[in-house]
C-alpha angles and dihedrals in degrees: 000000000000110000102245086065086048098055082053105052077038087064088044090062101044086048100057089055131072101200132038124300114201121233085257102063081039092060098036083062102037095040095223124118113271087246088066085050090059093042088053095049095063100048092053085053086047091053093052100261109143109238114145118182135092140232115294088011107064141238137255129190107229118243122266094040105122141172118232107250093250090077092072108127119239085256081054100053091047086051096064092039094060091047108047089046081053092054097041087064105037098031121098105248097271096053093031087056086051092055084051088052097041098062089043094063095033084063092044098071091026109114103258094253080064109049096070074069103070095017096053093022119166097208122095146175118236100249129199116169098182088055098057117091118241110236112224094211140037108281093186087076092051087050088051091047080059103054109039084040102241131143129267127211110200150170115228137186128198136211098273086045094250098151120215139181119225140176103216140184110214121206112162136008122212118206101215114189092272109014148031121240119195106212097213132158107239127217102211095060109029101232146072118292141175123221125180116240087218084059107045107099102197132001131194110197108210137214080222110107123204123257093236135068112253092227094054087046091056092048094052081041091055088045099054089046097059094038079064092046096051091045090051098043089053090039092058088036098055099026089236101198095190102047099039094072086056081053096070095156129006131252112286086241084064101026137086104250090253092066093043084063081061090076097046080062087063 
C-alpha cells in the first residue's frame, strides 16, 4: 500500500469513530507498525487535517473535516453502485429516485479513469419487481416524521386483516428483501412496536412532535431487542417449556418480516 493511499484509509478510520482510537488499533487495521502510525499522524497534522490526541492515549479527527467526494476508492465506488441499484428496486419512489440521483452526481465530480466504474459498472442487485409489496401510502412521509421526530396517526392492518388505529412515534425503518417495518413506539400499547408500510391503510403525518429524543428511543428500542434475542435464543437452547409459549414470535432482528407484523397486532 503506498502511503498516500494509507493517510487516506487512515482518515477513513478516524472518521467512522466518534472518540479516540489509540495507534494500536490503527495499526492492527491498517497492518503497518505502530511507529509508522505515529509517523503518519503527524504528517497528516502537518497537512492541516484536524486530528488532535496523543500517544497512549489515542486520536480523534474533529468534526466538519471532510474528503471531496472524488477521493472515493474504486471498493468505495462499487459500494455505492450496489447499493443504490438495491434501493431503486426495493425504495419506495421518492427514496428510490434519490438512489437514481445520488450516483449521478457521484459520477459527476469522479476522474474520469474512475467514472466507467460507477457508470458501466459489473456489479448488480438481484432485482424482482413482482416480489416486492406495494405500499398504500406515501412513505416518504413516514421517513420525514422520522427524521424531524413527529408523530404519525395511522391505520393499520394486520395479517389476519383486524384494522386498528394507532398514534405512533417512529423512530427507524428496516428494508427487508420484499418489504419495508417501521420500528415506533405506540401509544396504544406502550410499548415498541413494528408495522409493515405495505400494511398501513391511511396515515396522517403531524406537526406534533414527540416528548422524547429519537436517539435515546432507539437505544431503549436496541436494548429490548437484545433482551428478546437473548430469551429466544435460551428458550430454543434449553427447550423451556414454560417460556416458550410467552415467546410467541422472535425478535424482528431474528425474524422474516412476516413474523415481526405479528407484534404491531399486539
Amino acid at each position: 500500500m503506498q502511503r498516500a493511499e494509507r493517510l487516506l484509509d487512515m482518515i477513513q478510520s478516524l472518521r467512522r469513530r466518534r472518540r479516540p482510537v489509540t495507534a494500536e488499533t490503527l495499526a492492527s487495521e491498517l497492518d503497518v507498525s505502530v511507529r509508522t502510525v505515529y509517523r503518519d499522524i503527524g504528517a497528516l497534522v502537518r497537512q492541516g487535517v484536524p486530528v488532535r490526541g496523543e500517544a497512549g492515549i489515542g486520536y480523534v479527527l474533529d468534526a466538519g473535516f471532510d474528503l471531496p467526494p472524488l477521493m472515493l476508492s474504486p471498493d468505495e465506488i462499487e459500494a455505492v453502485l450496489v447499493g443504490m441499484r438495491w434501493l431503486s428496486e426495493r425504495a419506495d419512489p421518492v427514496l428510490a429516485r434519490a438512489a437514481e440521483d445520488v450516483v449521478s452526481k457521484v459520477a459527476a465530480v469522479l476522474p474520469p479513469h474512475l467514472r466507467p466504474i460507477l457508470l458501466d459498472g459489473a456489479l448488480f442487485a438481484a432485482s424482482h419487481p413482482g416480489d416486492v409489496q406495494a405500499d398504500q401510502v406515501d412513505v416518504a412521509a413516514v421517513r420525514a416524521a422520522i427524521r424531524n421526530g413527529r408523530k404519525l396517526s395511522i391505520h393499520y392492518s394486520d395479517e389476519s386483516g383486524h384494522a386498528t388505529q394507532r398514534m405512533i412515534w417512529p423512530i427507524g425503518m428496516t428494508f427487508y428483501e420484499r418489504v419495508r417495518i417501521v420500528i415506533a413506539w405506540c401509544e396504544l400499547r406502550q410499548a415498541f412496536r413494528h408495522f409493515r408500510t405495505d400494511r398501513l391503510t391511511g396515515l396522517v403525518a403531524l406537526e406534533e412532535r414527540y416528548p422524547a429524543r429519537r436517539a435515546d428511543l432507539f437505544r431503549r428500542w436496541q436494548k429490548e431487542e437484545e433482551r428478546a434475542k437473548e430469551e429466544w435464543e435460551r428458550c430454543k437452547r434449553e427447550g423451556d417449556a414454560a417460556a416458550q409459549p410467552r415467546m410467541t414470535a422472535p425478535p424482528s432482528s431474528l425474524a422474516r418480516p412476516e413474523a415481526t407484523s405479528a407484534r404491531a397486532a399486539g
